[in-house]
C-alpha positions as CSV (number, residue, x, y, z in Angstrom):
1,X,13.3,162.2,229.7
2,X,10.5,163.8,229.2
3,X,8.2,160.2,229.0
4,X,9.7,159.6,232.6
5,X,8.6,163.0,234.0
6,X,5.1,162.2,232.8
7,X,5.4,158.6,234.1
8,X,6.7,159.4,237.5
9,X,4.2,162.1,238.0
10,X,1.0,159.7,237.8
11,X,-1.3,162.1,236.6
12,X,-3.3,159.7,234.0
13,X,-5.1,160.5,231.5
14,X,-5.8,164.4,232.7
15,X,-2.2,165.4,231.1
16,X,-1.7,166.2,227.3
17,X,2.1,167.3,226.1
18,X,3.2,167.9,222.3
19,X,6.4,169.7,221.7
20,X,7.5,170.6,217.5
21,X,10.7,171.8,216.3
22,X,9.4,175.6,215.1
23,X,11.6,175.8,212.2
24,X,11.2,172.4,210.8
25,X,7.5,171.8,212.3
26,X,8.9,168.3,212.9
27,X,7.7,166.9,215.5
28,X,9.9,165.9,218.9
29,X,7.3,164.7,221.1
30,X,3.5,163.8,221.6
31,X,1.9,162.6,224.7
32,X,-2.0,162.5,224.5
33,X,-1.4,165.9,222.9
34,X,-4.4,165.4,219.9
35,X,-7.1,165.5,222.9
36,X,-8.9,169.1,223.2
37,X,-9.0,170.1,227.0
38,X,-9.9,173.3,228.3
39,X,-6.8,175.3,227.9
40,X,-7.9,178.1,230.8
41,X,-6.0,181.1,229.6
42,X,-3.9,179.3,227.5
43,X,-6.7,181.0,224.9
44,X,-5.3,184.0,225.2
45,X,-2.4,182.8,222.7
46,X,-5.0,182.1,219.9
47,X,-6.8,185.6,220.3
48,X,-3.2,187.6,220.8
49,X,-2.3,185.5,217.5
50,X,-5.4,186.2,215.3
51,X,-5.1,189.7,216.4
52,X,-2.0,190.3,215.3
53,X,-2.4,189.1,212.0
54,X,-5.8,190.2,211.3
55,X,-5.3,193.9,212.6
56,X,-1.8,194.4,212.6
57,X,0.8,195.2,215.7
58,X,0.3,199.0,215.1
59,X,-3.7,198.9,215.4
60,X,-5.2,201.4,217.6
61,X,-8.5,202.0,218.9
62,X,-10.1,205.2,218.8
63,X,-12.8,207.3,221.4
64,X,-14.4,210.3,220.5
65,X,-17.1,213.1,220.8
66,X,-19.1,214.3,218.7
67,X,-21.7,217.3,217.9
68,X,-22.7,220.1,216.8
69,X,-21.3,223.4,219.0
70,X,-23.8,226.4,218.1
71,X,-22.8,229.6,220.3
72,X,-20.8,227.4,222.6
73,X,-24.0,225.2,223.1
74,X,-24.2,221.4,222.3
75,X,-27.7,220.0,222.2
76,X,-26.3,216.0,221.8
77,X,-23.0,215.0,222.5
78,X,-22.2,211.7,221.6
79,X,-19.7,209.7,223.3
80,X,-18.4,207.0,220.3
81,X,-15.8,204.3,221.4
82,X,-13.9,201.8,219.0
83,X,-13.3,199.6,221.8
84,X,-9.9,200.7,223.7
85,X,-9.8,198.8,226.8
86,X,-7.3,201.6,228.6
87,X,-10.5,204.5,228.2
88,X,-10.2,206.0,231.9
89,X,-12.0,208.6,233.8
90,X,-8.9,211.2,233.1
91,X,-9.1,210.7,229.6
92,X,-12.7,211.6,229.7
93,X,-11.7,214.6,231.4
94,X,-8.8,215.4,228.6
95,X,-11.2,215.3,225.8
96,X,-13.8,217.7,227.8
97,X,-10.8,220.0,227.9
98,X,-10.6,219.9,224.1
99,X,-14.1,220.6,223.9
100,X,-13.6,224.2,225.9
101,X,-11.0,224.8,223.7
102,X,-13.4,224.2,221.0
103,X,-15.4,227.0,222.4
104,X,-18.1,224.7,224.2
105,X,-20.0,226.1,227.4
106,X,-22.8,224.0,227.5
107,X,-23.9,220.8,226.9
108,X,-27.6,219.6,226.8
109,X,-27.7,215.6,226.2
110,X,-25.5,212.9,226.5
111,X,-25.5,210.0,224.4
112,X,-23.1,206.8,224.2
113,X,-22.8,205.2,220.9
114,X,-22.4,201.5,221.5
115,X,-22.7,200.4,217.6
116,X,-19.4,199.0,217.1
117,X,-20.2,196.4,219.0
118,X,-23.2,194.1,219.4
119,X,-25.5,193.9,222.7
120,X,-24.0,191.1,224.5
121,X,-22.7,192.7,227.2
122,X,-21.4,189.5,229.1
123,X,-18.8,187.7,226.7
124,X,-19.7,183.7,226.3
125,X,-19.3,181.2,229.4
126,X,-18.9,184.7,232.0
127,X,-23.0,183.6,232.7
128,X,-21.4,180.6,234.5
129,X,-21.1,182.5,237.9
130,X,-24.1,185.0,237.5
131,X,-24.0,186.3,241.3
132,X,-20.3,187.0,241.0
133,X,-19.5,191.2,240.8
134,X,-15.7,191.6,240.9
135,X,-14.1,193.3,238.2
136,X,-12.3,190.2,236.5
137,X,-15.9,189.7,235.3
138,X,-16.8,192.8,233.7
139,X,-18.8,193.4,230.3
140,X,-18.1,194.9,227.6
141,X,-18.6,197.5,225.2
142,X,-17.5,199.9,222.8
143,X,-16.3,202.8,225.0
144,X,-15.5,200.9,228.7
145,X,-14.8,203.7,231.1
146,X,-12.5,202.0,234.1
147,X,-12.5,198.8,232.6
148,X,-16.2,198.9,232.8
149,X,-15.6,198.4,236.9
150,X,-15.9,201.4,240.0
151,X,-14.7,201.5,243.0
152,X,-16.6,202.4,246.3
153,X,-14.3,204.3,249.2
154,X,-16.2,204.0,252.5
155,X,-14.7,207.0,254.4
156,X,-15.2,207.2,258.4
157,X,-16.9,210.2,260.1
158,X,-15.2,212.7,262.5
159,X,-17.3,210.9,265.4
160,X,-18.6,207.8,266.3
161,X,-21.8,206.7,265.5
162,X,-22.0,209.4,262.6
163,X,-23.1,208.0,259.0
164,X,-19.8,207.2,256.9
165,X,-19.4,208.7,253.7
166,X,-19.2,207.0,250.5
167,X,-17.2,208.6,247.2
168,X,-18.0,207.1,243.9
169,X,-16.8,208.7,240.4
170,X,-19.3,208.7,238.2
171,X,-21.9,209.4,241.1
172,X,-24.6,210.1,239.2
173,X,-24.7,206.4,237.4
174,X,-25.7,205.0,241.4
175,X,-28.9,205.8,243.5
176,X,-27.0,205.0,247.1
177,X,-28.9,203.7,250.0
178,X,-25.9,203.8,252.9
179,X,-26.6,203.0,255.9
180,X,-23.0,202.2,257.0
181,X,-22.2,203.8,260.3
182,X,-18.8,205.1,261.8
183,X,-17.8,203.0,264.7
184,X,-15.3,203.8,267.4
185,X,-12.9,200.7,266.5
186,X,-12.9,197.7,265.0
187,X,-12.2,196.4,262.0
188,X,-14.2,197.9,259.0
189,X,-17.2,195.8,257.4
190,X,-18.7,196.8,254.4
191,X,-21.3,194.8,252.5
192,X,-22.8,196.3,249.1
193,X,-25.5,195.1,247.2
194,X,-26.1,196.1,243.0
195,X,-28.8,195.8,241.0
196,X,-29.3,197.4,237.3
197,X,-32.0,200.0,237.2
198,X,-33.9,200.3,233.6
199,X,-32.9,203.7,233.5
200,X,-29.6,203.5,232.8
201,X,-27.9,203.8,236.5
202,X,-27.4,201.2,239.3
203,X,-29.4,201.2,242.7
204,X,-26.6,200.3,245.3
205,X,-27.1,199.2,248.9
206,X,-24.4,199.5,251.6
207,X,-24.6,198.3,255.0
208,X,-22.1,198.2,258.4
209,X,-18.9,199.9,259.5
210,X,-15.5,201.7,259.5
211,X,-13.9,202.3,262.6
212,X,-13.2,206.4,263.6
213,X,-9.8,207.6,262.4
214,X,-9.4,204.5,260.4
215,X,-8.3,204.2,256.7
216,X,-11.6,204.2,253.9
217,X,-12.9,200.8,253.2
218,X,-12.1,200.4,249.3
219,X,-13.5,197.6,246.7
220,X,-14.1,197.5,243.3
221,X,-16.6,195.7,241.5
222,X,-18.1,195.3,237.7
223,X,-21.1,197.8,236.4
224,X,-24.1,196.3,235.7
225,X,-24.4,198.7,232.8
226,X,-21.4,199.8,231.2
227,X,-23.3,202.2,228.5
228,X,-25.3,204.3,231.3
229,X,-21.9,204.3,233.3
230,X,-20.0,205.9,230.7
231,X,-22.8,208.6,230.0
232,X,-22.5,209.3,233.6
233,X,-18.7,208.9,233.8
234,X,-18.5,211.9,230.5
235,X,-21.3,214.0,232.5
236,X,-19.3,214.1,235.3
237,X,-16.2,215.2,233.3
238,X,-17.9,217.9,231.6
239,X,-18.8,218.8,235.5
240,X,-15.3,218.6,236.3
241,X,-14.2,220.9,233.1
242,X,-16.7,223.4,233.9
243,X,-18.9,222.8,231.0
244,X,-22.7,223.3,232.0
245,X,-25.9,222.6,231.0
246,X,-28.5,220.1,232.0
247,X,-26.2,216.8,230.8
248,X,-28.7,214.5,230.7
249,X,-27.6,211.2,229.9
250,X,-29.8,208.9,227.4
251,X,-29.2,205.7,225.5
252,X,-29.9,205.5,222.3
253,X,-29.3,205.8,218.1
254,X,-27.8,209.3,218.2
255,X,-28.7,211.9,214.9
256,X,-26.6,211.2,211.9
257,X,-23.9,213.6,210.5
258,X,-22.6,214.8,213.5
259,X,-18.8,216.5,213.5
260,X,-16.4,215.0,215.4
261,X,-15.3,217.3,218.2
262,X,-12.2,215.8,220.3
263,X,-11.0,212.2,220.2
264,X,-8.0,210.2,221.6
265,X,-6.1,206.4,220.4
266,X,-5.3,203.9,222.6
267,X,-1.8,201.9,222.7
268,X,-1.4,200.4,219.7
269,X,-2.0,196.1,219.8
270,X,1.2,195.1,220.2
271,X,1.4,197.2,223.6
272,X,-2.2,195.9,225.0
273,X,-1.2,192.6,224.3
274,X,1.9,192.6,226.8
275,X,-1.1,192.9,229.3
276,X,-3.0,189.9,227.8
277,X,0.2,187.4,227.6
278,X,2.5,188.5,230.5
279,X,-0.4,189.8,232.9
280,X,-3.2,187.4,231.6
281,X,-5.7,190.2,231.3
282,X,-9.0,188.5,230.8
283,X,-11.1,192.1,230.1
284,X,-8.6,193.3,227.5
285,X,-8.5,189.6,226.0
286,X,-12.3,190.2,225.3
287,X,-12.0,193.3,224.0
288,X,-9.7,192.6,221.5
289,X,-11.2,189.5,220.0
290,X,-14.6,191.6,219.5
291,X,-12.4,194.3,218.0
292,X,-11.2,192.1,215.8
293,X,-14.6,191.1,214.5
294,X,-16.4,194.3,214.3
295,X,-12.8,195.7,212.5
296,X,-14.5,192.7,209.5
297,X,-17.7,193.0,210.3
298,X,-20.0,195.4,212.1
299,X,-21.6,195.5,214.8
300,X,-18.6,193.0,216.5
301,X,-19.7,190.1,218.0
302,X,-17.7,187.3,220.4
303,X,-18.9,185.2,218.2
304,X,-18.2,186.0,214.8
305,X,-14.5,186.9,217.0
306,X,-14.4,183.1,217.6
307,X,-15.0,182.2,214.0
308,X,-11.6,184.6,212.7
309,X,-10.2,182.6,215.4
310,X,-11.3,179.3,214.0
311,X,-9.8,180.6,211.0
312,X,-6.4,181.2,211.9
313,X,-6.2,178.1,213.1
314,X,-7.2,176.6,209.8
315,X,-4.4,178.8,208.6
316,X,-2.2,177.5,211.4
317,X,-2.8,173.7,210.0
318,X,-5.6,173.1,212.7
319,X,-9.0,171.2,211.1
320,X,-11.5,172.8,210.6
321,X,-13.9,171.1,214.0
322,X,-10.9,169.8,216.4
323,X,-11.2,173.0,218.2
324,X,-14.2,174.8,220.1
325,X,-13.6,178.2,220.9
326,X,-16.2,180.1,223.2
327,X,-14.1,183.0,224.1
328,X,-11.2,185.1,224.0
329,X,-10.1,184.7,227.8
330,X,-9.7,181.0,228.5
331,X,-12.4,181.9,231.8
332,X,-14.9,179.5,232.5
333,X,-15.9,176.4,230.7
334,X,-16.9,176.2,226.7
335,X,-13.3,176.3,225.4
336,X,-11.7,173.0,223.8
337,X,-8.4,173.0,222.3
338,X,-5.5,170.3,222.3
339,X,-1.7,170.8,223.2
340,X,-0.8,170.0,219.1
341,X,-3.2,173.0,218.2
342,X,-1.4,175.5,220.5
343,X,2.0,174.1,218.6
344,X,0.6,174.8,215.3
345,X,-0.2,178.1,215.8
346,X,3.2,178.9,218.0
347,X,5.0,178.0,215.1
348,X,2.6,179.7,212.1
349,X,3.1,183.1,214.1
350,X,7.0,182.3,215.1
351,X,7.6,181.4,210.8
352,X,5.7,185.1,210.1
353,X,8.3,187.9,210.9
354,X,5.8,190.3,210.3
355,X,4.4,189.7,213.7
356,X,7.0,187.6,215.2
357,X,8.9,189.5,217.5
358,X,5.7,191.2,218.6
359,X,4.1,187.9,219.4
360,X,7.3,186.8,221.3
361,X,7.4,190.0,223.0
362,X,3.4,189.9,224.5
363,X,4.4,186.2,226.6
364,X,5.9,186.4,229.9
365,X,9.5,185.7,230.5
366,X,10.1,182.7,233.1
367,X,11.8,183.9,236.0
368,X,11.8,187.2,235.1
369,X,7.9,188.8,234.6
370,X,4.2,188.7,234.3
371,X,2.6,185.5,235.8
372,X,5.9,183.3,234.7
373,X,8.2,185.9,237.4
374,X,8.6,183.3,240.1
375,X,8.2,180.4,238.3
376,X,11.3,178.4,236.3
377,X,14.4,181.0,237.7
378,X,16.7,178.5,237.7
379,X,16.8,177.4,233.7
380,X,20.1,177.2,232.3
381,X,20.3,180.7,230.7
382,X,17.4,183.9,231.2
383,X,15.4,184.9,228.9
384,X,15.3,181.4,227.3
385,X,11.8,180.5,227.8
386,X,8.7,182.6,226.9
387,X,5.2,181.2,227.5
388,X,1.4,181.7,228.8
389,X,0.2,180.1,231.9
390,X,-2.9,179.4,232.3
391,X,-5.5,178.1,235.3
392,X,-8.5,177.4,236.8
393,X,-10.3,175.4,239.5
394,X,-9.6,172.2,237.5
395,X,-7.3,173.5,234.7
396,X,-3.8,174.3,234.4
397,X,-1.6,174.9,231.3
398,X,1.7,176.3,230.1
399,X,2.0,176.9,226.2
400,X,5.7,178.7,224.5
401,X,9.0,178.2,223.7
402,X,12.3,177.5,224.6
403,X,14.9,179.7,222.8
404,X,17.8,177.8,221.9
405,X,21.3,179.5,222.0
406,X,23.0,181.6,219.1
407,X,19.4,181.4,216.9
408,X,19.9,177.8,217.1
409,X,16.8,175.1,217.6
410,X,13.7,176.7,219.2
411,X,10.9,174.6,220.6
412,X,7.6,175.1,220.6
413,X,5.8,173.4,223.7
414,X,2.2,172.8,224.7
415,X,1.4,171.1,228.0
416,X,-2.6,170.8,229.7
417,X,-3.7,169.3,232.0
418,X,-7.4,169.0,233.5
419,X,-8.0,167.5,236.5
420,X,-8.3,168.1,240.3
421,X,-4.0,168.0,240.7
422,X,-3.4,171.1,240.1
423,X,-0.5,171.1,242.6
424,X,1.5,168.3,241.2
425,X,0.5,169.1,237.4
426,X,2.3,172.6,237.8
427,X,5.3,170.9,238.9
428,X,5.1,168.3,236.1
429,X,5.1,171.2,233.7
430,X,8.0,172.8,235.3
431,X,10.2,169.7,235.4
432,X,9.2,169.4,231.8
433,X,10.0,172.8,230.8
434,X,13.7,172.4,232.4
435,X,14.5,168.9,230.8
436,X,13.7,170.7,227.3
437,X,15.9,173.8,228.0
438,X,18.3,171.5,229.5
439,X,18.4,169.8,226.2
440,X,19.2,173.1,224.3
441,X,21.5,174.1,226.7
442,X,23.7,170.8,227.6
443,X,26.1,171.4,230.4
């Protein structure tokens, strides 16, 4: 059946399909499935995997300040992160709270502490669309404030023709030149220009207009630098706690020995990784994999995160040069990995309970959630079939299992396909998706 669906699809060459008993590891079927495509976020089941095993479900990340306080005065306070992807603005604020408690009025300098991690702010292949600023194309570092992304609310004036206003958190990270206008209807236009300054902060340019009375004109986009951003971001949380002082914010090697003052852990992995396989979360997917590295070796680096990668799959049965492994996202181009890889390492994290239920846990349920919620409803029993899309311009993948009844035969399933049929592809992998639960579930 599943030979026929591929036949009467007509998609050529572009389509590669392996499916493996995961008990057994025997194989059930193979078509072009030893050809290494680009898997799009397909990737993300390779990183989530190593992850896991490497780190362990429970790892957390940690962020914290540190200092010396000397009559309620701290000359350098160093903001240190450990790479948790969920660091917000309010946590900031939470940990400046601590500091009062702490008996800290003042605070002099700011420093971020970026060590953990390397300098490559842009993980591998996001260069490939250099002009692009939306968030899904962040960089990242050790403590990302926001996800390493702000957005800009272009409120209207009272009156027509008065200058809108423009609210940023973290405003002291931007030199603003607005010159957007209120109007007296229309709809609103806002264009903004960003450019990195070498200071630290980000010159941004805004031009057009909101209409009177209307609702604020809201985007969000990536920072250019995510270091000088967070200085910013912890200046203006001390602002907020009513800590004072000068707050200058430098980059930098901060002095050695200093105590730490307040600090805060992020879910642990097993709970950012729901994001990653049900949501497809590309930033945390990069965070992790450089956590993983600079967890083994430090500073973390993507690429030494692609090489622990490269060794699970080794682990997983996968020789060592089938695969090529740029990132921990599946974005762009760089990425090579064939359908009978993704099977090999379904079924080496599946056969450790250790991580098992974990691993089944992070993928999206078909019919039900993440980017699998409206998508195969109608299988022959829910829950059945947990997986990770993937897709791109010319990519589109589905990689999982299929749960067979009373702990009875699962399947593990790979299916890619690159090529400009995107459409027809996606059905293709549905229809092959439902003849294998069908299979398991014989009516």
């Amino acid at each position: 059946r599943l030979a026929a669906l591929i036949s009467e699809a007509n998609l050529g060459d572009g389509v590669g399909v392996h499916v493996v008993d995961v008990t057994s590891g025997r194989q059930i079927f193979d078509h072009h499935g030893s050809v290494a495509r680009n898997p799009a976020s397909n990737m993300k089941l390779v990183t989530a995997a190593a992850a896991l095993l490497r780190l362990g479900p429970g790892h957390q990340m940690m962020t914290g300040l540190y200092g010396r306080v000397t009559d309620g005065v701290v000359d350098t306070l160093v903001l240190r992160g450990f790479g948790d992807p969920t660091l917000r603005m309010s946590d900031l604020v939470e940990l400046c709270e601590r500091l009062q408690d702490r008996g800290v009025r003042t605070v002099r300098t700011i420093m971020v502490d970026n060590s953990y991690f390397d300098d490559q702010l842009l993980p591998p292949a996001f260069d490939q669309q250099p002009n692009e600023t939306a968030a899904f194309r962040a960089p990242i570092s050790a403590a990302p404030v926001e996800r390493n992304a702000y957005v800009i609310n272009v409120l209207p004036a009272a009156a027509a023709g008065e200058p809108a206003r423009v609210r940023l958190a973290a405003a002291g990270h931007f030199v603003v030149d607005s010159q957007v206008t209120t109007a007296p209807d229309g709809e609103p236009r806002v264009v903004a220009v960003q450019r990195a300054r070498d200071d630290g902060q980000m010159n941004l340019r805004l031009r057009g207009s909101v209409p009177v009375g209307g609702m604020p004109s809201s985007f969000r986009r990536r920072v250019e630098d995510p270091i000088g951003y967070a200085g910013h971001a912890l200046a203006e949380a001390l602002e907020r706690t009513g800590i004072r002082g000068t707050r200058r914010v430098q980059q930098g090697r901060p002095p050695e020995g200093l105590a730490l003052l307040a600090s805060r852990y992020s879910p642990t992995l097993s709970q950012l990784l729901h994001a990653v396989g049900k949501d497809s979360d590309n930033f945390v997917a990069e965070m992790v994999m450089k956590v993983m590295a600079a967890e083994d070796r430090r500073p973390g680096t993507s690429a030494h995160g692609a090489e622990l990668m490269q060794a699970m799959l080794a682990d997983a049965g996968v020789p060592a040069g089938q695969a090529t492994i740029v990132n921990g996202s599946g974005l762009f181009n760089g990425n090579l990995i064939a359908p009978q890889h993704f099977t090999a390492v379904l079924r080496h994290v599946y056969m450790n309970p250790a991580v098992r239920d974990e691993y089944l846990s992070h993928l999206a349920i078909a019919g039900q959630d993440g980017t699998l919620h409206e998508r195969l409803s109608d299988l022959p029993a829910r829950g059945i079939v947990r997986a990770k899309t993937g897709t791109l311009r010319n990519a589109t993948s589905l990689s999982g299992y299929v749960l067979g009844p009373n702990n009875g035969q699962v399947l593990g399933f790979s299916v890619i396909y690159n090529g400009s049929q995107i459409g027809p592809a996606r059905a293709l992998i549905d229809e092959l998706v439902r003849a294998m639960a069908s299979h398991l579930y014989p009516r």
